[in-house]
Structure formats: structure tokens, C-alpha cells
PyMOL CGO cylinders between C-alpha atoms (Angstrom):
from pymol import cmd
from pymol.cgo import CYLINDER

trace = [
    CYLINDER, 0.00, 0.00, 0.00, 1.39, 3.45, -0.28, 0.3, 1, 1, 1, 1, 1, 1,
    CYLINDER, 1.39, 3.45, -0.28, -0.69, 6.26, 0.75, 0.3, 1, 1, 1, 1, 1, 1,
    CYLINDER, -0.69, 6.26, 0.75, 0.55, 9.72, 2.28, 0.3, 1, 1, 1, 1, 1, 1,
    CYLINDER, 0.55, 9.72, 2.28, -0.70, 12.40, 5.08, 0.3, 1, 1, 1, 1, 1, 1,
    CYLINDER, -0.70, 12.40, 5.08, 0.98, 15.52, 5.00, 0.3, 1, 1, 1, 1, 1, 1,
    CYLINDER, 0.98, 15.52, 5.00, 1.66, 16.60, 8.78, 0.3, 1, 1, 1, 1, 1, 1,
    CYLINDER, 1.66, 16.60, 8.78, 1.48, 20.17, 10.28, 0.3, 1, 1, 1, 1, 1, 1,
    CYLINDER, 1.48, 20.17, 10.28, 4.39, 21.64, 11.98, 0.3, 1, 1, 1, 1, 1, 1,
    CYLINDER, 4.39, 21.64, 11.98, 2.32, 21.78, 15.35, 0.3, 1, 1, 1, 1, 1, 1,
    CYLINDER, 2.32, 21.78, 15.35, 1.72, 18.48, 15.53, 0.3, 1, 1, 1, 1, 1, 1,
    CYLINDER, 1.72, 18.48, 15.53, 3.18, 16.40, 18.35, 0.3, 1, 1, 1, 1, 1, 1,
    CYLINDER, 3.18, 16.40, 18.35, 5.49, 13.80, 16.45, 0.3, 1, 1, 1, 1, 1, 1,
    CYLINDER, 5.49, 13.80, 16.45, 6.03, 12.24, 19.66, 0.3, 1, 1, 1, 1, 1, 1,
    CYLINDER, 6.03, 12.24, 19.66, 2.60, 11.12, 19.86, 0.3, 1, 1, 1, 1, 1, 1,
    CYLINDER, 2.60, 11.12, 19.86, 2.11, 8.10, 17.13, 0.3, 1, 1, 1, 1, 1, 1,
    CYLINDER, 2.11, 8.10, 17.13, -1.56, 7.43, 17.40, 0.3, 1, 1, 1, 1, 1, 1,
    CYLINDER, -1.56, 7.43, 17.40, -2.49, 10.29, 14.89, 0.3, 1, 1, 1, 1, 1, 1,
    CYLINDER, -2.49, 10.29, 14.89, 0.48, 9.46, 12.46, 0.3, 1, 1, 1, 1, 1, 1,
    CYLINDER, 0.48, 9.46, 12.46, -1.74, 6.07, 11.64, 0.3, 1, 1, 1, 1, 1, 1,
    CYLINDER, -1.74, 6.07, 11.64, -4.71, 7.66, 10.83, 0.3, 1, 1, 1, 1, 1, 1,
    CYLINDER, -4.71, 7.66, 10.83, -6.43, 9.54, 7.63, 0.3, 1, 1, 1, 1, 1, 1,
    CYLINDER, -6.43, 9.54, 7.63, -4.32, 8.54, 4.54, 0.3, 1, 1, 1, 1, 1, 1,
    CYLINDER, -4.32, 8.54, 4.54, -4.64, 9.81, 1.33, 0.3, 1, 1, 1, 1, 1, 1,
    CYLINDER, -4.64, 9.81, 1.33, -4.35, 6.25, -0.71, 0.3, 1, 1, 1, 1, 1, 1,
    CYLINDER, -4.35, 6.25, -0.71, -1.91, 6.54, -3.66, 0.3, 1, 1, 1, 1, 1, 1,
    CYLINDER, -1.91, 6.54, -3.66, -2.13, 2.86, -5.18, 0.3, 1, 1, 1, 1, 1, 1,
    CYLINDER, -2.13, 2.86, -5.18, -1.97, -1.00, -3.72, 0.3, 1, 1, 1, 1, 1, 1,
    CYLINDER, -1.97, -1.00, -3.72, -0.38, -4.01, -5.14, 0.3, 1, 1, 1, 1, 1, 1,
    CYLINDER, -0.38, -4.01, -5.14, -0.50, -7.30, -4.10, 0.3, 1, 1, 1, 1, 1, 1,
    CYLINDER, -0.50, -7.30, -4.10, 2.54, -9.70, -3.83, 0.3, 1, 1, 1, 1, 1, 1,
    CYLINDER, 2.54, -9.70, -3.83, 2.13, -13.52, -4.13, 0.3, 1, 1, 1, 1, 1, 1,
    CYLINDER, 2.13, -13.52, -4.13, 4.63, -15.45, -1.64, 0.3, 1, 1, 1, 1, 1, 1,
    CYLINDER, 4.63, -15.45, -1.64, 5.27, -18.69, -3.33, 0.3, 1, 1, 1, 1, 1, 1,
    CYLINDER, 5.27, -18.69, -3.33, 6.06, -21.88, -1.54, 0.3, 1, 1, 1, 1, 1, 1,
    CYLINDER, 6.06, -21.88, -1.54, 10.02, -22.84, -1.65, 0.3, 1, 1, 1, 1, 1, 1,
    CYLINDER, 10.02, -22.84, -1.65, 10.24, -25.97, -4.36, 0.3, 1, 1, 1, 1, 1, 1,
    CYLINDER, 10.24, -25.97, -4.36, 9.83, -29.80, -3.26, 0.3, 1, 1, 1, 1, 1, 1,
    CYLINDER, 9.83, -29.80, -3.26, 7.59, -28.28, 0.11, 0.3, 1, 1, 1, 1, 1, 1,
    CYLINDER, 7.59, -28.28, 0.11, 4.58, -30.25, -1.02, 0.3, 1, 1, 1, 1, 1, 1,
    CYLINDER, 4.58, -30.25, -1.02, 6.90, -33.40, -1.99, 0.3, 1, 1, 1, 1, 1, 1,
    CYLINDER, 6.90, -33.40, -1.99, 8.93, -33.04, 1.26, 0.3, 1, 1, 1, 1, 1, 1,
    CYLINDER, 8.93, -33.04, 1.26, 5.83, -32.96, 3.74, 0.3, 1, 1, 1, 1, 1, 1,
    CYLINDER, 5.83, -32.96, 3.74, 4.15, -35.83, 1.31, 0.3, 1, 1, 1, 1, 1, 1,
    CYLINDER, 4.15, -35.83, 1.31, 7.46, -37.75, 2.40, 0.3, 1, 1, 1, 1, 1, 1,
    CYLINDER, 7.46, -37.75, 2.40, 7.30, -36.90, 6.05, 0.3, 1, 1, 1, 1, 1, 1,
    CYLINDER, 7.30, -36.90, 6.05, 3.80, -37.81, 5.81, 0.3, 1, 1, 1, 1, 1, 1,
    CYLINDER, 3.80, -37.81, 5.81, 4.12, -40.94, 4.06, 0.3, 1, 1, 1, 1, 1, 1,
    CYLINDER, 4.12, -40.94, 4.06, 6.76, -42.14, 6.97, 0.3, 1, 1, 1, 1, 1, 1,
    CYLINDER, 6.76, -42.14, 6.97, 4.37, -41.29, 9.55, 0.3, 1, 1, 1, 1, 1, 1,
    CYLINDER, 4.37, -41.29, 9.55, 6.18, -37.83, 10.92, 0.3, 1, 1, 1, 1, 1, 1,
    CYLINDER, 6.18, -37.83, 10.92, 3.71, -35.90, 12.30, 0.3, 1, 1, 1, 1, 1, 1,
    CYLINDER, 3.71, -35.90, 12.30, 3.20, -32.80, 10.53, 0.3, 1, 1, 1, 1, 1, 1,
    CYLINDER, 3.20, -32.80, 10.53, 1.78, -29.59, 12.31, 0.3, 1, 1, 1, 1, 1, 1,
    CYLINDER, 1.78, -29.59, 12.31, 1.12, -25.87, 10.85, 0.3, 1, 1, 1, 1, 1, 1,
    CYLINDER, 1.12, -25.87, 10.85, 1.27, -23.17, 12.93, 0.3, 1, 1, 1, 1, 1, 1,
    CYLINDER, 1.27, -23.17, 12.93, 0.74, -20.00, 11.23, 0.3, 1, 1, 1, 1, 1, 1,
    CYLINDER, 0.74, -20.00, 11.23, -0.43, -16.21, 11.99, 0.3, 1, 1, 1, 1, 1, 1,
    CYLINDER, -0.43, -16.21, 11.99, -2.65, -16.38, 9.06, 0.3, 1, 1, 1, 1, 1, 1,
    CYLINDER, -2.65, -16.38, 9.06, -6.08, -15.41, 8.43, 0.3, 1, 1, 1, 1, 1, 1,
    CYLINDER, -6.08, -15.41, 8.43, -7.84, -18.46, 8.50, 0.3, 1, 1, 1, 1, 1, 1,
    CYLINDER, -7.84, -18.46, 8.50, -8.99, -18.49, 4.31, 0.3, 1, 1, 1, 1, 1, 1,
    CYLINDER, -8.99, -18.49, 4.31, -5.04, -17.88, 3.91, 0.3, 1, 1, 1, 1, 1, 1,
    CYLINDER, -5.04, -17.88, 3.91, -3.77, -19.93, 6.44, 0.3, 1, 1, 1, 1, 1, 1,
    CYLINDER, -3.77, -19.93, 6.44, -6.54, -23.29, 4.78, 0.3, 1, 1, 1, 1, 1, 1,
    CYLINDER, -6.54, -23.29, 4.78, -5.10, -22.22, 1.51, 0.3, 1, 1, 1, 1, 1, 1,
    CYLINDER, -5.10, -22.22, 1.51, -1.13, -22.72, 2.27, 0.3, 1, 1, 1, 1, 1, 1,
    CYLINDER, -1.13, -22.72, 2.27, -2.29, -25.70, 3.64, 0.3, 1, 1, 1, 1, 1, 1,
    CYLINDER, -2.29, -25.70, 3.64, -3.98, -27.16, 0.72, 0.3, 1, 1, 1, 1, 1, 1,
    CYLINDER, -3.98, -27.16, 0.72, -1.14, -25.98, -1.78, 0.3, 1, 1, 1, 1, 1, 1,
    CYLINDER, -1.14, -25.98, -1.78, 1.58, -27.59, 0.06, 0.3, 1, 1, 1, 1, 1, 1,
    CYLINDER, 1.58, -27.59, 0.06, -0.41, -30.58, 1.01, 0.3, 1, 1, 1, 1, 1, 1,
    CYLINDER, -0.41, -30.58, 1.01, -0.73, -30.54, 4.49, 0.3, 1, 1, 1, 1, 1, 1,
    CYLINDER, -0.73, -30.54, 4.49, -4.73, -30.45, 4.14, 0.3, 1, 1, 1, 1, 1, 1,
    CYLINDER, -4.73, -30.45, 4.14, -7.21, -32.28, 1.69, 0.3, 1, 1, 1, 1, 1, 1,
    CYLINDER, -7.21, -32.28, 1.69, -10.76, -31.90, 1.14, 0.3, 1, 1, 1, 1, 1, 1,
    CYLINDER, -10.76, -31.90, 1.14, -11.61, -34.71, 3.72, 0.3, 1, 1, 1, 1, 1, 1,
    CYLINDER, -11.61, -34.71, 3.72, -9.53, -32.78, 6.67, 0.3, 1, 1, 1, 1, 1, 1,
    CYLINDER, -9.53, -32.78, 6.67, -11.37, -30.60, 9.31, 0.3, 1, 1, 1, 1, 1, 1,
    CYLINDER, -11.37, -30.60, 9.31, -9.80, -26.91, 10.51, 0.3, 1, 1, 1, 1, 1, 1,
    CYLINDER, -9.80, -26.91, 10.51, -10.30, -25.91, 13.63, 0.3, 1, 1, 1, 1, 1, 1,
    CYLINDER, -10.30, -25.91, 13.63, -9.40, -22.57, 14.87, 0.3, 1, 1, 1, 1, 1, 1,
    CYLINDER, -9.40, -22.57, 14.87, -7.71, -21.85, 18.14, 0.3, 1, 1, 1, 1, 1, 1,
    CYLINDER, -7.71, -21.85, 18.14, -7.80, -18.43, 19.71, 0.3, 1, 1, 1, 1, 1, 1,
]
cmd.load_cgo(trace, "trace")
């Protein structure tokens, strides 16, 4: 994202909370993070030899289900559960 604010001289830089606010938005892009190679055959190995395999991720959950699907550590026939 890159937006801009311009700031008055009087303002208290010192004070953060109004630096975050009221943006004038300029333009957004997005940025794909593709999986390294061979992760979906490495945890189909670990997998197949009966390593447990756990994600833990910061993720929405939508993103978080997806990166789990495309390196094969879910399948259609898996539950999600969400822990707070």
C-alpha cells in the first residue's frame, strides 16, 4: 500500500496514534509469496513415513486453509479448527 498524510508543523510527532490515521491512498499491489520448491513433496514424504506434521501459522484463516492445501498438508476430507 502506499498512501501519504501531510503533517502540520504543530503536531506532536512524539505522539504516534495520529500518524496512523487519515491517509490519502496513492495505489496497492499485491505480492504472491510462493512456496520454496519440493515443500509439497517433502511434507508428502514426512507424511508418508508417519512424521507428524503440524502448521502453525499467523494467518487469516482463508489464507492460512489455503497454504495448507497448496503444500499438502490439508485435503478436502480434513477438518480446521481454529484456536484463539
Amino acid at each position: 500500500m502506499f498512501a501519504m498524510k501531510t503533517l502540520d508543523d504543530q503536531e506532536n510527532l512524539d505522539n504516534a496514534d495520529h500518524l496512523e490515521r487519515d491517509y490519502e491512498l496513492l495505489g496497492i499491489t499485491g505480492v504472491e509469496d510462493m512456496l520454496q520448491d519440493n515443500v509439497k513433496t517433502c511434507i508428502s514424504d514426512f507424511m508418508d513415513a508417519n512424521i507428524k506434521v503440524w502448521m502453525l501459522t499467523g494467518d487469516k484463516g482463508a489464507t492460512a486453509q489455503n497454504i495448507g492445501m497448496s503444500c499438502g498438508i490439508l485435503d478436502d476430507s480434513m477438518e480446521v479448527y481454529k484456536v484463539d
